[in-house]
C-alpha positions in Angstrom: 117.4 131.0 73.1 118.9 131.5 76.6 119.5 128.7 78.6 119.8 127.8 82.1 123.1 126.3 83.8 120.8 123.2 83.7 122.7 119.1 84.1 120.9 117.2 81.9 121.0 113.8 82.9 120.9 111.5 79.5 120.7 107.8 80.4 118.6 105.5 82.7 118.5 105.8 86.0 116.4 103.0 87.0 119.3 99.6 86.8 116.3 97.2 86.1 115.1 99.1 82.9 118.9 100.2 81.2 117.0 98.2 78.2 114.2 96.8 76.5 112.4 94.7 77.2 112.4 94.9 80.8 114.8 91.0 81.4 117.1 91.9 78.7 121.2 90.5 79.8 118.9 89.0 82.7 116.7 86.1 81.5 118.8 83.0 83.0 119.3 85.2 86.5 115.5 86.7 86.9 113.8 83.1 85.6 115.8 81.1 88.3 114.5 84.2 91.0 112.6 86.2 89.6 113.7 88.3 92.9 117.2 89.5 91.7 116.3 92.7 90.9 114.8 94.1 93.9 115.3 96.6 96.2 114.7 95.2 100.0 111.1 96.5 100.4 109.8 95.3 97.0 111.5 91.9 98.1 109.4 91.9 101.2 106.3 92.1 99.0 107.1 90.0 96.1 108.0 86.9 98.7 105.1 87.1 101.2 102.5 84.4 101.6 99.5 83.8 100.1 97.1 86.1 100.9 96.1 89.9 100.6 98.6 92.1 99.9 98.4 96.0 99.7 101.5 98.0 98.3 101.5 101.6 98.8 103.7 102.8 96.4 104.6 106.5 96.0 105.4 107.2 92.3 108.4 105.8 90.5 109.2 103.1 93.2 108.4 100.6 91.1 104.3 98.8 92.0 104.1 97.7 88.4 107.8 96.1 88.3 107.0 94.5 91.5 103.7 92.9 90.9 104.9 91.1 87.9 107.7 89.7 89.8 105.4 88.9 92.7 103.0 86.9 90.0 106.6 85.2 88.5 107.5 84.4 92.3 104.2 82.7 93.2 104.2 80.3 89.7 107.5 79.3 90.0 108.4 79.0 94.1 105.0 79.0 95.6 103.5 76.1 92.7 100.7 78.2 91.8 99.2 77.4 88.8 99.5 80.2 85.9 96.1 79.3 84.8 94.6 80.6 88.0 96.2 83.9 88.3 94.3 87.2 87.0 96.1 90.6 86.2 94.3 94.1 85.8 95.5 97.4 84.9 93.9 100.5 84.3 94.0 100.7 80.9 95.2 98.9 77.6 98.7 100.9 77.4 99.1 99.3 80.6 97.9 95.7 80.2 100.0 95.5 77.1 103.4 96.4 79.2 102.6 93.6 81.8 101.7 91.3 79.5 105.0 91.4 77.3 107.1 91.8 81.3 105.2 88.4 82.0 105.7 86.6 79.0 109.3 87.6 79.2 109.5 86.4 82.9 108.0 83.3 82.3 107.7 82.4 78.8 105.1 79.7 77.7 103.6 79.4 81.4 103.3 83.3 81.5 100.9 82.8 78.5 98.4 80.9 80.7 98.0 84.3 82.9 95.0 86.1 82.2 96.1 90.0 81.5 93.4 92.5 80.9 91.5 96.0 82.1 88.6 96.3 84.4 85.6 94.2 83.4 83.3 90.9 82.9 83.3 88.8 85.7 86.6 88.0 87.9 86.4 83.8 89.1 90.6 83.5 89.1 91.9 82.0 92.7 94.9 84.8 92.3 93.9 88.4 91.3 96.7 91.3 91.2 95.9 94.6 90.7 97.8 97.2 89.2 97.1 100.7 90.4 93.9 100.1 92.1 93.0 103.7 92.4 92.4 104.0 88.4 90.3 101.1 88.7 86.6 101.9 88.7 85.0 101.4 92.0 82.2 99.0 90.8 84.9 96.7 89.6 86.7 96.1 93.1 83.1 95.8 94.6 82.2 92.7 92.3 86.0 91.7 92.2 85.8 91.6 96.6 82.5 90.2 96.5 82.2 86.6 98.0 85.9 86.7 98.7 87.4 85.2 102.0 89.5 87.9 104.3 92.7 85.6 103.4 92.0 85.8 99.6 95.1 85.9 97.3 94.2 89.7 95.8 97.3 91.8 95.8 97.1 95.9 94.7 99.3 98.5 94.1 98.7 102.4 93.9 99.7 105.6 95.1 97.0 107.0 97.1 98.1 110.5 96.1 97.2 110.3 92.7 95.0 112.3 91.0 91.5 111.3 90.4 91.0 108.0 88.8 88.1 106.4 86.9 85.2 106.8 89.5 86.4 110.0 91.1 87.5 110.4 94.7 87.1 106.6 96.1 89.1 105.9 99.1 90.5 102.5 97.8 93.2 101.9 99.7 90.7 102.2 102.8 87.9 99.8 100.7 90.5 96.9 100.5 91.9 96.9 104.2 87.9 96.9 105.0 86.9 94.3 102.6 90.8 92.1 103.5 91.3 93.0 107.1 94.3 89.8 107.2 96.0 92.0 104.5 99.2 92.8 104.9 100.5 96.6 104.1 103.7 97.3 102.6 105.3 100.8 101.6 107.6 101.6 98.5 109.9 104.6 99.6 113.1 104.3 97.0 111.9 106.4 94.3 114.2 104.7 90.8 113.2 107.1 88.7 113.3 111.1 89.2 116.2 113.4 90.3 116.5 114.2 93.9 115.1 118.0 93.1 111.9 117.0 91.3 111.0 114.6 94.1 111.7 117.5 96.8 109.4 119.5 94.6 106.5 116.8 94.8 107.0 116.5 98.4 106.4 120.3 99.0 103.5 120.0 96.9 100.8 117.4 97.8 101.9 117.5 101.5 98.8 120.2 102.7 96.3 117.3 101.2 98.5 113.6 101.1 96.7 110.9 101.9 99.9 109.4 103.2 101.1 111.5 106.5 104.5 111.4 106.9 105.7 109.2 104.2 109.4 109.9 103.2 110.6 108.9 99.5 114.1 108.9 99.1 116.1 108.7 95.4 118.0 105.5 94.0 120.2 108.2 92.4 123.0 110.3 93.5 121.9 113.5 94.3 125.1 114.9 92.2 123.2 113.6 88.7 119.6 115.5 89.7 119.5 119.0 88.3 116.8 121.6 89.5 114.0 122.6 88.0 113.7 125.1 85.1 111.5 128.1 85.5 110.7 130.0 82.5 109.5 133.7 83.1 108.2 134.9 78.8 107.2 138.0 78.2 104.4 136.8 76.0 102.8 133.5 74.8 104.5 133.5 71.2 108.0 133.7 73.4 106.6 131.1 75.4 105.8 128.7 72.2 109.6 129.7 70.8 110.6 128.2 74.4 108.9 125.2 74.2 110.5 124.6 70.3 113.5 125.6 72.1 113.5 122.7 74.6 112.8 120.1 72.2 115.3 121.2 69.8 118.5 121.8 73.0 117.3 118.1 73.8 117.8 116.6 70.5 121.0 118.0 70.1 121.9 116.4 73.3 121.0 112.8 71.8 117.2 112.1 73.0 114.7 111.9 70.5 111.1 114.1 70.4 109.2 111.1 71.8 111.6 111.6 75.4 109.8 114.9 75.4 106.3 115.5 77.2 104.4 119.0 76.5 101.4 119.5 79.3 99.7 123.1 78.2 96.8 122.1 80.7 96.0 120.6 83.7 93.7 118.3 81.6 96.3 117.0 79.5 98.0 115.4 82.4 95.4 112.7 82.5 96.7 111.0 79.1 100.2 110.8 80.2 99.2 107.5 81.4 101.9 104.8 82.8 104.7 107.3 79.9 107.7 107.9 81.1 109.6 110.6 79.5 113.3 111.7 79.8 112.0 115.7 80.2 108.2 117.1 81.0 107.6 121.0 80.1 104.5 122.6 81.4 103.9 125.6 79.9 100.9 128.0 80.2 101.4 127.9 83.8 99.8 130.4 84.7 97.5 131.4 88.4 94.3 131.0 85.5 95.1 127.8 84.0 96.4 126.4 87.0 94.5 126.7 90.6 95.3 126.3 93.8 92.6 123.6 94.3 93.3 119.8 94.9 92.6 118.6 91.7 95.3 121.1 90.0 97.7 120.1 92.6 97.6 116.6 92.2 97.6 116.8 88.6 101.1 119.0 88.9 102.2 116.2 91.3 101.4 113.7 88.9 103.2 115.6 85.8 106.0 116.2 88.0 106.6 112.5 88.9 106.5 111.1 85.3 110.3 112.7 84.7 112.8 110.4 84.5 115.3 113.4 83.9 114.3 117.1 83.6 111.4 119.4 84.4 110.5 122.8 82.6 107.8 125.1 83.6 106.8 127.9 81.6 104.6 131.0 82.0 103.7 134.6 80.7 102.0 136.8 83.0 102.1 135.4 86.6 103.0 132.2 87.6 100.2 129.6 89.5 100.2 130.1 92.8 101.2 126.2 93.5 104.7 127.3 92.0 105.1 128.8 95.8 104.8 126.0 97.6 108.0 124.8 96.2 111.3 126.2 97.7 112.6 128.7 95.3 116.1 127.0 95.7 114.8 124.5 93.9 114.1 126.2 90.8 116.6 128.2 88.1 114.9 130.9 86.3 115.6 132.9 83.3 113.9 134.3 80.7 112.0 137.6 81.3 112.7 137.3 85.2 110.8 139.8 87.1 113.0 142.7 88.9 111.0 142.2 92.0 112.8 138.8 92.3 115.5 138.6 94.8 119.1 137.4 93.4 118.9 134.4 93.9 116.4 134.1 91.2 118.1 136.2 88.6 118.6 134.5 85.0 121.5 131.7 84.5 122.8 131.9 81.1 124.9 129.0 79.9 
């Protein structure tokens, strides 16, 4: 198998996760501020006042790392009793991350915090929610209802997500109407993906973001991103010996299967859930399996910003049309590349 002049950067980029669980080598630091490890925006957030609180996050700048630190900072400098505090998340995979980042944070006390998805009825003083978009619509309804303007609910999201649980609901524009006292904050400093893969994201949702003219810039150097591989088969068995291919170059490069995501549809993006793996390949790629509509393209932005390291997109016949709202610059090709591509484009062999 060919490969691209690719830098594969092995390793984690984001400071505040280099290992498991999320405190480790911090515990005596985080528990006496459990602000140490933010950057200056997410410090804004975690320290504000009681009352509504909206973070608009763009992916990978760290809502669900902030919200736990924001529950932390409120039980330990603002007196707030643990008992009373209420975090959701979309689903269990989720829940179960904040809850063991809580109970790390805070130990016993963090124990008193209710942690759990959507559902039954929601009487805590203190609610936080953790990518409100995902959240069924029906649940913020009944969760708002009977709520003061000033109400402690704090929520986190990316309002250019794909679709969540209840479709298309404008939930970032529900909570300013149902808190108008809420304050607004934006996360910009993307922790996780290279500086190419975020370019590529920007290209892509900007004809339909919900967020005009937001600007996300990387934590990392843009010397450790590498750009994204483009992988031109001449049919779908070379296009399965590919994706073998990337697992296998991968492995021998020290990062296990499990640090490797395969998305064959635009469906299969949906289960990636809160995952966050070392390399995504897409493959199938292809103008049929991949349209030009909305959904599609916030599906590929969603694939796109799971990568903490690499991206690989694969294709026989012709590539999806949303592969040319990306800067070519920002690819390398090889494989079967097409003569009708300039030079720019032709194959990089290692």
């Amino acid at each position: 198998m060919p490969w691209p002049a690719l830098e594969v950067v092995v390793g984690s980029p984001h400071p505040a996760r280099a290992e498991e669980p999320l405190l480790a080598g911090f515990h005596e630091a985080v528990q006496s501020d459990p602000l140490t490890t933010l950057d200056a925006m997410q410090r804004v957030a975690a320290s504000a006042p009681v009352g509504p609180i909206l973070v608009n996050a763009a992916p990978g700048t760290g809502k669900s790392y902030l919200l736990v630190r924001r529950v932390a900072y409120m039980v330990t400098e603002l007196g707030v009793p643990a008992y009373q505090c209420a975090v959701f998340a979309a689903d269990e995979e989720r829940a179960s991350g904040l809850r063991e980042a809580l109970d790390d944070l805070l130990g016993d006390e963090g124990r008193e915090i209710k942690v759990s998805v959507p559902g039954g009825t929601v009487d805590a003083a203190h609610v936080f929610l953790d990518d409100l978009p995902l959240m069924p619509r029906e649940f913020f309804t009944r969760l708002a209802s009977g709520r003061e303007a000033d109400a402690s609910v704090m929520a986190t999201g990316d309002p250019d997500s794909f679709l969540g649980a209840d479709g298309d609901w404008a939930a970032f524009d529900e909570f300013a109407e149902r808190f108008p006292q809420s304050h607004t904050v934006r996360l910009s400093r993307n922790h996780r993906s290279p500086a190419s893969v975020l370019t590529a994201m920007s290209q892509l949702v900007e004809p339909i973001t919900r967020v005009p003219g937001r600007l996300v810039q990387p934590q990392r150097a843009v010397s450790e991103g590498c750009r994204i591989g483009r992988y031109f088969a001449e049919d779908e068995r070379a296009e399965e010996e590919f994706a073998a291919g990337v697992v296998e170059e991968l492995a021998s490069r020290g990062l296990g299967e499990d640090e490797v995501r395969v998305v064959s549809s635009p469906e299969e993006v949906d289960s990636l859930g809160p995952a966050e793996p070392h390399t995504v390949l897409l493959t199938g790629f292809t103008a049929a399996a991949w349209p030009a509509d909305d959904l599609s393209r916030r599906r590929f932005y969603v694939a796109l910003s799971r990568a903490r390291g690499s991206v690989f997109i694969s294709h026989s016949d012709r590539g999806s049309h949303l592969l040319d709202q990306i800067d070519t610059g920002l690819f390398v090709p090889f494989g079967f590349v097409p003569r009708s591509q300039s030079s720019l484009e032709q194959p990089r062999l290692l």
